[in-house]
ROMAR-181081 format. One line per 8 residues: number of its first residue (from 1); their letters; for each residue x, y, z of C-alpha. Coordinates in steps of 0.2 Angstrom, whole numbers, plus 5000, padded with zeros to 4 digits. Last residue first. Layout:
! ROMAR-181081
NUM	A	X,Y,Z; ...
This chain:
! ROMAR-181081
331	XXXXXXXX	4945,5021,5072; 4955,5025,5087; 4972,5023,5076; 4989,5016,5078; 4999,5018,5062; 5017,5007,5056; 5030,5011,5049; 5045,5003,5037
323	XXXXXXXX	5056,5009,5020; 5072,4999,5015; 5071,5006,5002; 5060,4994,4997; 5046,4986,5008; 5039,4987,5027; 5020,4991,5029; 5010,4990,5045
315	XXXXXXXX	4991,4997,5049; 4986,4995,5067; 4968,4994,5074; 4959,5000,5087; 4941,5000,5086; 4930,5015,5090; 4920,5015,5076; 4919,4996,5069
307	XXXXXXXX	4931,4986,5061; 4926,4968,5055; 4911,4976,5046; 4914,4965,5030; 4914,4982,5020; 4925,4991,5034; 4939,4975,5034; 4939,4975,5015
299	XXXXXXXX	4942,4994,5014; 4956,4992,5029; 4964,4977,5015; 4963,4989,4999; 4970,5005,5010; 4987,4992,5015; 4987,4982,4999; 4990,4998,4990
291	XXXXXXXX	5006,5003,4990; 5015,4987,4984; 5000,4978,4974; 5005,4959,4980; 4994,4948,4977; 4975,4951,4977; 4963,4935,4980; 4978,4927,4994
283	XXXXXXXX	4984,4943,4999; 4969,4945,5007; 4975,4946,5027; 4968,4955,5042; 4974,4950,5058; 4967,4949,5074; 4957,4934,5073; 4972,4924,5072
275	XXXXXXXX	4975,4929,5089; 4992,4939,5091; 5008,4935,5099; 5017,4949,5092; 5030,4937,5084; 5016,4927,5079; 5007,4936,5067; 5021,4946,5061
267	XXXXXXXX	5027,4927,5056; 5011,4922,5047; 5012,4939,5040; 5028,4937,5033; 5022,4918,5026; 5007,4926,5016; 5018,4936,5008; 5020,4955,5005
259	XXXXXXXX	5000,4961,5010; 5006,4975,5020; 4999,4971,5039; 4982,4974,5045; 4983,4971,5064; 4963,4972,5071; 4955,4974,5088; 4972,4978,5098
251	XXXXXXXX	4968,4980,5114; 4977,4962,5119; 4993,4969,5108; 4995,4982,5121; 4990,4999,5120; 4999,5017,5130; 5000,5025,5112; 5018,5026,5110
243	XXXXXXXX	5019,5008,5116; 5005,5002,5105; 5015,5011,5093; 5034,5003,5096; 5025,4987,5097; 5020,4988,5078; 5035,4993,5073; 5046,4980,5080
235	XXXXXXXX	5032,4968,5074; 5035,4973,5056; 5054,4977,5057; 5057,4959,5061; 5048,4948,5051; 5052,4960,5034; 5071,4959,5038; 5071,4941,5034
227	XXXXXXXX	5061,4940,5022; 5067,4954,5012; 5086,4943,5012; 5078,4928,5009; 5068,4937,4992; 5082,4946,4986; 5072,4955,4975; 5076,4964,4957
219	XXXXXXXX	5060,4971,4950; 5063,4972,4930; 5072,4987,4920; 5089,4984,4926; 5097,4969,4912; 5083,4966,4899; 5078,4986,4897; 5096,4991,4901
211	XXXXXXXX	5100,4986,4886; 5090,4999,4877; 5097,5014,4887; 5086,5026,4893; 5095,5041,4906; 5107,5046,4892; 5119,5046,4903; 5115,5035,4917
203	XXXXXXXX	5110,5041,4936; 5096,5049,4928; 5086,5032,4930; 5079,5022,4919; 5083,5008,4926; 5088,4998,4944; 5072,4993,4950; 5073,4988,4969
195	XXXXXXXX	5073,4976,4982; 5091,4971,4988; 5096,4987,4982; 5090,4999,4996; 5100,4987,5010; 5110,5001,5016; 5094,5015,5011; 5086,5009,5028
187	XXXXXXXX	5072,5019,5033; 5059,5020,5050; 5040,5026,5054; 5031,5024,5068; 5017,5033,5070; 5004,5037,5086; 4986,5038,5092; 4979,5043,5075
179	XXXXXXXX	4961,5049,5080; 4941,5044,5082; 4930,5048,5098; 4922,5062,5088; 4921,5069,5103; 4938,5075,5101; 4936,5085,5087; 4939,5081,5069
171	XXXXXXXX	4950,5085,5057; 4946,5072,5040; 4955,5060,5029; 4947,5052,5015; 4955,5034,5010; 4961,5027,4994; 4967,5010,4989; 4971,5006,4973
163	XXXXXXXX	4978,4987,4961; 4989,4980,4954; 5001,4963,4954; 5016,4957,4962; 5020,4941,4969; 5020,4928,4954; 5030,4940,4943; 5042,4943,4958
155	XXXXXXXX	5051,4925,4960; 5050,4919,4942; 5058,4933,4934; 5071,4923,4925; 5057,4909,4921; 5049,4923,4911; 5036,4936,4915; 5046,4949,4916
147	XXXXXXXX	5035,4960,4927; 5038,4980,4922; 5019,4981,4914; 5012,4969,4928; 5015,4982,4945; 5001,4995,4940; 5000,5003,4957; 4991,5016,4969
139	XXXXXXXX	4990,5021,4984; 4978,5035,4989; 4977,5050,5002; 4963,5062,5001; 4964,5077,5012; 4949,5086,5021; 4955,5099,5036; 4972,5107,5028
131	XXXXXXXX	4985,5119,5035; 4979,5118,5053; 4994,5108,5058; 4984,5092,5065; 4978,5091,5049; 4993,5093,5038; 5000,5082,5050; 4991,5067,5049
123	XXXXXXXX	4988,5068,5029; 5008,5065,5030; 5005,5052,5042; 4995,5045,5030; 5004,5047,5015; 5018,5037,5026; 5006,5023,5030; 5001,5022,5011
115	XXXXXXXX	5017,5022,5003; 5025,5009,5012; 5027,4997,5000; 5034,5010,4989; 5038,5025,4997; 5038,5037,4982; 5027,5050,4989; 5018,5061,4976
107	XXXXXXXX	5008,5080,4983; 4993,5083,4974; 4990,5102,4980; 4971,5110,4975; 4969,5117,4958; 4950,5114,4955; 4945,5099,4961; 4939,5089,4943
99	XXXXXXXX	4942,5072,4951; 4952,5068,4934; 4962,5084,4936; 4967,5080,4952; 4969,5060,4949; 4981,5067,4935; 4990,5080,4946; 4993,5064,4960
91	XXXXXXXX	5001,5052,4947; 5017,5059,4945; 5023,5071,4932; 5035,5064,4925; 5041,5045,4923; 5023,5040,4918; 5010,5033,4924; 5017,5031,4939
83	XXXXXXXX	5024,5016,4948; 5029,5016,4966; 5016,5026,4970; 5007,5036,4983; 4995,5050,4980; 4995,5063,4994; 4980,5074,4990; 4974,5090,4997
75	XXXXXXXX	4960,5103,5002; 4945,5092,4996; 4928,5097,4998; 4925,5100,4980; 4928,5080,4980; 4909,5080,4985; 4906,5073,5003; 4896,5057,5009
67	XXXXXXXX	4912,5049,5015; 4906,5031,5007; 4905,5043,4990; 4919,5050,4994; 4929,5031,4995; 4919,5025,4977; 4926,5041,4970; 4944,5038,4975
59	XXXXXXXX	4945,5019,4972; 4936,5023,4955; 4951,5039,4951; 4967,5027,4959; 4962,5013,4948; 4963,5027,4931; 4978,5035,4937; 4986,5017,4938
51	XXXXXXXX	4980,5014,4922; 4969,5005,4910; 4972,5005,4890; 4978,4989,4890; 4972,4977,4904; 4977,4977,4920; 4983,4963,4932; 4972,4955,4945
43	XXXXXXXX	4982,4942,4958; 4976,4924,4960; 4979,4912,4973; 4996,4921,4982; 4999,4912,4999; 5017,4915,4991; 5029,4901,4995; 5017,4887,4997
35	XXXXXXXX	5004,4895,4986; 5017,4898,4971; 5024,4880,4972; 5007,4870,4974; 5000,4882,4957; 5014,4878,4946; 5028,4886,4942; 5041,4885,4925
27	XXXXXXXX	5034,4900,4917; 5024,4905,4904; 5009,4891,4907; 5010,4891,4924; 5006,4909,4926; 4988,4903,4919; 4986,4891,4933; 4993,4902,4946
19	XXXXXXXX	4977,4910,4942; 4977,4931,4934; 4961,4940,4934; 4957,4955,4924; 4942,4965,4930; 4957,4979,4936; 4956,4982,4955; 4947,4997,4966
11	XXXXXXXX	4948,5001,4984; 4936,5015,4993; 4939,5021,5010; 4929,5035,5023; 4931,5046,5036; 4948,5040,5044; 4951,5052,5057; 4962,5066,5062
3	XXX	4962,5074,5079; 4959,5094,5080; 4974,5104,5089
């Protein structure tokens, strides 16, 4: 059975910068009440005519150029979203098309927040299957089209924002002195509407119904109730891989946690007992971008050279659904 490593990443965000500042001015929030709750500086939110297809393609080419391969070597991609370009198909047959792979499987996982650690363990598999040895696994998001950017949406149109993540994923041997050591990966669809969006969905009859555009279109959070639930599953998953792979948190070179709020990770943080260099955050420049602060936070890390080959670090996500995992990987 060949291991799997982590090649190569790439992460792309739209030019367009959004301050607490400029927020302020729409709704009733300032700066001081946005980073107290949030951690959140700025976030980047696209501009008309960008996509989350489009993100998911630079972060993508910028992550094989890194690999050194052409996207000819390809044999997959898992493209995780939340929010696609359109209700159907998903995002994965566009960023095929786009890379120009011939007709190579582009599989979509709706996984939200943890759409990234569940594409990889999907790429994981595959590998350590035999089916496929190169597979590209993305996250991708375009949160600011569905933000109601009004007082009434105060508490998510200051979080969330957009952005890509991808990362090429490779069988290697073991030599390579690279591999997934373990997963961890949990849901819980009795709390699935404490953090969701409500509408369009087939559910209704006819599926688009103008009034549901102001009543179930927007991201509904019960943000105490996320919270909550977030500190806990986080560090629960975290410790179940270090204990699946034989670690403890001491051998841990690098914790990169989904970039919900700055106060979650605080907590993750130290729940696990963890030095504060050994966890990555950037949710301060980026916001929230739901399945892809997770590959955008590990790109950061490789560029600044605070993982090396051979590091072990973890990846954790937890977000709607509920949906929760973490990864242990020999990097």
């Amino acid at each position: 059975m060949p291991n799997t490593r982590i090649l190569a990443t790439g992460r792309a965000v739209p030019d367009r910068v959004v301050t607490n500042a400029e927020l302020a001015e729409k709704i009733d929030t300032s700066d001081e009440w946005i980073r107290q709750r949030t951690g959140i500086e700025q976030r980047h939110w696209i501009a008309v005519g960008e996509s989350g297809s489009g993100l998911a393609l630079k972060a993508s080419e910028r992550a094989l150029a890194k690999a050194g391969i052409p996207a000819s070597d390809l044999d997959a991609i898992v493209y995780a979203t939340s929010t696609p370009d359109h209700f159907a198909p998903g995002g994965g047959v566009y960023l095929q098309r786009d890379l120009n792979v011939g007709t190579i499987p582009a599989l979509d996982i709706r996984t939200q927040c943890s759409g990234f650690v569940y594409g990889l363990s999907l790429a994981d598999c595959y590998i350590k299957s035999g089916m496929y040895r190169t597979v590209l696994v993305v996250g991708a998001e375009v949160q600011s089209t569905a933000m109601d950017v009004s007082d009434r949406g105060r508490n998510t149109a200051v979080i969330f924002a957009d952005g890509a993540g991808a990362a090429v994923v490779q069988a290697c041997d073991e030599a390579a002195g690279s591999e997934i050591l373990a997963w961890d990966l949990h849901s819980e669809g009795a709390h699935a509407e404490l953090l969701w969006v409500d509408a369009p969905g087939s559910v209704y009859h006819p599926r688009n119904q103008a009034e549901h555009i102001d009543s179930k279109g927007y991201l509904s959070m019960d943000g105490k109730e996320v919270f909550k639930h977030a500190v806990t599953r986080m560090p629960e998953s975290v410790q179940a891989v270090l204990d699946k792979g034989g670690k403890s948190t001491e051998d841990l070179t690098l914790l990169i946690p989904h970039q919900a709020n700055l106060r979650i990770s605080e907590m993750v943080q130290k729940r696990l007992g963890l030095r504060d260099d050994q966890v990555y955050n950037n949710i301060q420049r980026y916001g929230n971008t739901t399945s892809a602060t997770v590959p955008i936070a590990l790109d950061e890390c490789l560029e600044q050279g605070l993982i090396q080959r051979g590091d072990l670090i973890a990846l954790t996500a937890f977000g709607s659904g509920f949906l929760w995992g973490s990864a242990l990987i020999r990097y």
